[in-house]
C-alpha positions as CSV (number, residue, x, y, z in Angstrom):
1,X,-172.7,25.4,69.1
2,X,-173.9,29.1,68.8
3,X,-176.3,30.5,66.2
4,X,-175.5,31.4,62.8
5,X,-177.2,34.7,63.6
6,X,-174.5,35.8,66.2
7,X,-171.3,35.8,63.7
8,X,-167.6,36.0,65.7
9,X,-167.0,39.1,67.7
10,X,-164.9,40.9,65.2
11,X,-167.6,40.5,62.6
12,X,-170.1,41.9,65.3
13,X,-168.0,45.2,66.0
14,X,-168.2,45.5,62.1
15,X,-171.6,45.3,61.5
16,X,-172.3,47.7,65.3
17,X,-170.5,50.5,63.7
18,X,-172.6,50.4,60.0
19,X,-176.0,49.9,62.6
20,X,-175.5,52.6,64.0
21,X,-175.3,54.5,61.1
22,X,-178.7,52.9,60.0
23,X,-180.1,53.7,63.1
24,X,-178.6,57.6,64.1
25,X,-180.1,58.6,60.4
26,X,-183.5,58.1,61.5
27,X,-182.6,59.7,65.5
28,X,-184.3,63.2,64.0
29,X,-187.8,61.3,63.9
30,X,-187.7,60.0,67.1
31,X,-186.1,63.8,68.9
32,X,-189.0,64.9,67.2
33,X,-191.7,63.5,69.4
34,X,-190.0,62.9,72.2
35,X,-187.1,66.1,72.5
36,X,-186.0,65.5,76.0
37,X,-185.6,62.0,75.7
38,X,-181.7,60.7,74.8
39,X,-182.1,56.8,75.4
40,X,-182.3,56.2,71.7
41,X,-179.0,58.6,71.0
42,X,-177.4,56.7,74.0
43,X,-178.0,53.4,72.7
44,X,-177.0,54.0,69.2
45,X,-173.1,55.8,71.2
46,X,-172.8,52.3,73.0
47,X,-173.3,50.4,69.6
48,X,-170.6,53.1,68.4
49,X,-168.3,52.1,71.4
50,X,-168.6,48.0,70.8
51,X,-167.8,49.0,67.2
52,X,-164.5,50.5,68.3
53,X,-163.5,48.3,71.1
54,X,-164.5,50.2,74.1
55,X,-166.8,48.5,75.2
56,X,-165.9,44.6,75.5
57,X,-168.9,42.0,74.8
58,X,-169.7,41.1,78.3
59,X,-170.3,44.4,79.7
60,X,-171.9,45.4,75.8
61,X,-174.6,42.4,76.6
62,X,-175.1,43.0,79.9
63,X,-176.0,46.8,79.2
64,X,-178.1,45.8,76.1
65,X,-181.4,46.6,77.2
66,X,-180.7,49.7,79.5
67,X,-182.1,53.1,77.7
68,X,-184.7,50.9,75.7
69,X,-187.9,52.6,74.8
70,X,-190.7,50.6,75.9
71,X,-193.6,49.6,73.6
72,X,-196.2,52.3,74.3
73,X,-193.8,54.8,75.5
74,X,-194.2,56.9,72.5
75,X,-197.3,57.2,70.5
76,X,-195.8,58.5,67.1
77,X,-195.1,54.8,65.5
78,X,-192.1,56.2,63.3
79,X,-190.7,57.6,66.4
80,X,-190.8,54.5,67.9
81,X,-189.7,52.6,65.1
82,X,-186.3,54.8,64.7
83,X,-186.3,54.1,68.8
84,X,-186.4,50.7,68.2
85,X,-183.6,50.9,65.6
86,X,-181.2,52.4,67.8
87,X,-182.2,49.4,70.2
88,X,-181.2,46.8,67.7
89,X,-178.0,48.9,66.8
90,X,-176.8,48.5,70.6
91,X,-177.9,44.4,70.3
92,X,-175.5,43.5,67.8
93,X,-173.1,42.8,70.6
94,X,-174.9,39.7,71.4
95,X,-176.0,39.3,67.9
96,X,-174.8,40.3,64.7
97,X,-178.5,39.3,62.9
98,X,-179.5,42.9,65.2
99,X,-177.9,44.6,62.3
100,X,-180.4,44.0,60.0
101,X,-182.9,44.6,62.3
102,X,-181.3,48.2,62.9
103,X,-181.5,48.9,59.3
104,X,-185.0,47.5,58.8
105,X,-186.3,49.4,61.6
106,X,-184.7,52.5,60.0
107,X,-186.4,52.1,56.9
108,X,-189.7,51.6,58.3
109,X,-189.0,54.8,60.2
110,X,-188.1,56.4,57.4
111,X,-191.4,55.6,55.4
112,X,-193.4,56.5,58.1
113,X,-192.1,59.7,59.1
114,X,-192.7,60.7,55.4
115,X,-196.0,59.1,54.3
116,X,-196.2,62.1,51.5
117,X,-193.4,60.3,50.0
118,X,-193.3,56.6,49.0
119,X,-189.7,56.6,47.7
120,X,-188.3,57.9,51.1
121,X,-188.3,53.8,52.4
122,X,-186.5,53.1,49.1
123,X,-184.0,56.0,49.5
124,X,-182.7,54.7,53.1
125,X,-182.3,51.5,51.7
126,X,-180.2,52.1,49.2
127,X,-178.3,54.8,51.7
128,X,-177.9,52.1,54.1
129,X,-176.3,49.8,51.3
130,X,-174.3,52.5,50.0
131,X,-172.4,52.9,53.6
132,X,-171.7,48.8,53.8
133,X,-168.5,48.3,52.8
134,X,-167.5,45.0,51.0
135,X,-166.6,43.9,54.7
136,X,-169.5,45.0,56.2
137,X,-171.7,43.5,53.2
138,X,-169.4,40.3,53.3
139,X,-170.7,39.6,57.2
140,X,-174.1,40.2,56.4
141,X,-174.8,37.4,53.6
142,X,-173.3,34.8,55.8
143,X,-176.6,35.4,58.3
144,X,-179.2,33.3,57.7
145,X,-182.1,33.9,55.2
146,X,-185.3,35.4,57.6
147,X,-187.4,33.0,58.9
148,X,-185.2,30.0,58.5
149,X,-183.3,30.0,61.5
150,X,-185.4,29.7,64.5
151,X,-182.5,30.7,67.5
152,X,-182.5,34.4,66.6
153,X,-183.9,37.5,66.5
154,X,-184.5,36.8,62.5
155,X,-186.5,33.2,63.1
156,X,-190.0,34.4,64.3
157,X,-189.9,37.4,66.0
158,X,-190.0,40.8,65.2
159,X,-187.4,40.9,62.4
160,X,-189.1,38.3,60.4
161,X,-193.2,39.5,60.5
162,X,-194.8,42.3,59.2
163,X,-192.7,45.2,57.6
164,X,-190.0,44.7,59.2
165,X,-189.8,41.0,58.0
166,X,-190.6,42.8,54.8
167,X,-188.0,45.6,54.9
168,X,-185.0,42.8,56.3
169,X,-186.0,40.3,52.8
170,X,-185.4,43.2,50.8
171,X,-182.0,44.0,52.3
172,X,-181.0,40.0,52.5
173,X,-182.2,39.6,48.7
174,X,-180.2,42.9,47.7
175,X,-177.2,41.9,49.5
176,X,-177.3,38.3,48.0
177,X,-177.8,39.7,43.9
178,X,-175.1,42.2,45.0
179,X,-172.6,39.1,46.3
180,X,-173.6,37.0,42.9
């Protein structure tokens, strides 16, 4: 039996396709400090192409990791958060829990690129809800809370420490008042 974070196939196109919305939003920050470099922009078009049936799974999960950006690549830590958002955009194929990592990662972007503005975390989360459509929202709440899953990206790992783990609670508990 699979994980509850990886959701059916279909469900996984619909979430790729709102992930890489989370993630291109925050692409400026990333262009920024590192202009000639278009492996973020390329992962979040292959999370695009899954989305839309391009690309099937197998080949979507066996190009997952090409055009990553590295951990130390880039200095800047909101550049590499919005890199690493486009990352988890192009992992939903395997996963649909890499949703909600896209989206977490784009908020912490978000607030780090603009440190003169404490609402500028809270404004791409509520953007970020505002594109889910009921569908979208729908596949979402059937993932797993954070932290109680432990065969996933959102059991111990990145997505559920610091503020990421932080940043994919608040999305979880606003998705679960807005399904009440």
């Amino acid at each position: 039996m699979g994980s509850p974070q990886a959701l059916p196939e279909a469900k996984r196109r619909l979430l790729a396709a709102w992930a890489a919305e989370c993630a291109e939003r925050v692409l400026p920050v990333f262009e920024a400090a590192a202009p000639d470099d278009g492996r973020p922009r390329a992962l979040v078009a292959r999370a695009r192409a899954f989305a839309r049936g391009e690309l099937g799974t197998a080949e979507a999960i066996r190009r997952r990791f090409a055009d990553g950006v590295g951990a130390g690549e880039v200095a800047d830590r909101a550049a590499m958060a919005a890199a690493r958002a486009a990352g988890q955009a192009a992992a939903v194929c395997h996963m649909g829990a890499h949703a909600l990592g896209a989206a977490a990662y784009a908020v912490v972007a978000a607030r780090l690129a603009r440190p003169d503005r404490p609402e500028a975390a809270e404004e791409e989360m509520r953007r970020q809800l505002g594109l889910a459509t009921p569908e979208v929202r729908a596949a979402l709440r059937e993932l797993p809370a954070v932290g109680t899953d432990a065969a996933g990206p959102l059991g111990r790992g990145l997505l559920a420490t610091g503020e990421v783990g932080a940043a994919v609670r608040e999305l979880q508990a606003r998705l679960a008042a807005d399904g009440a």
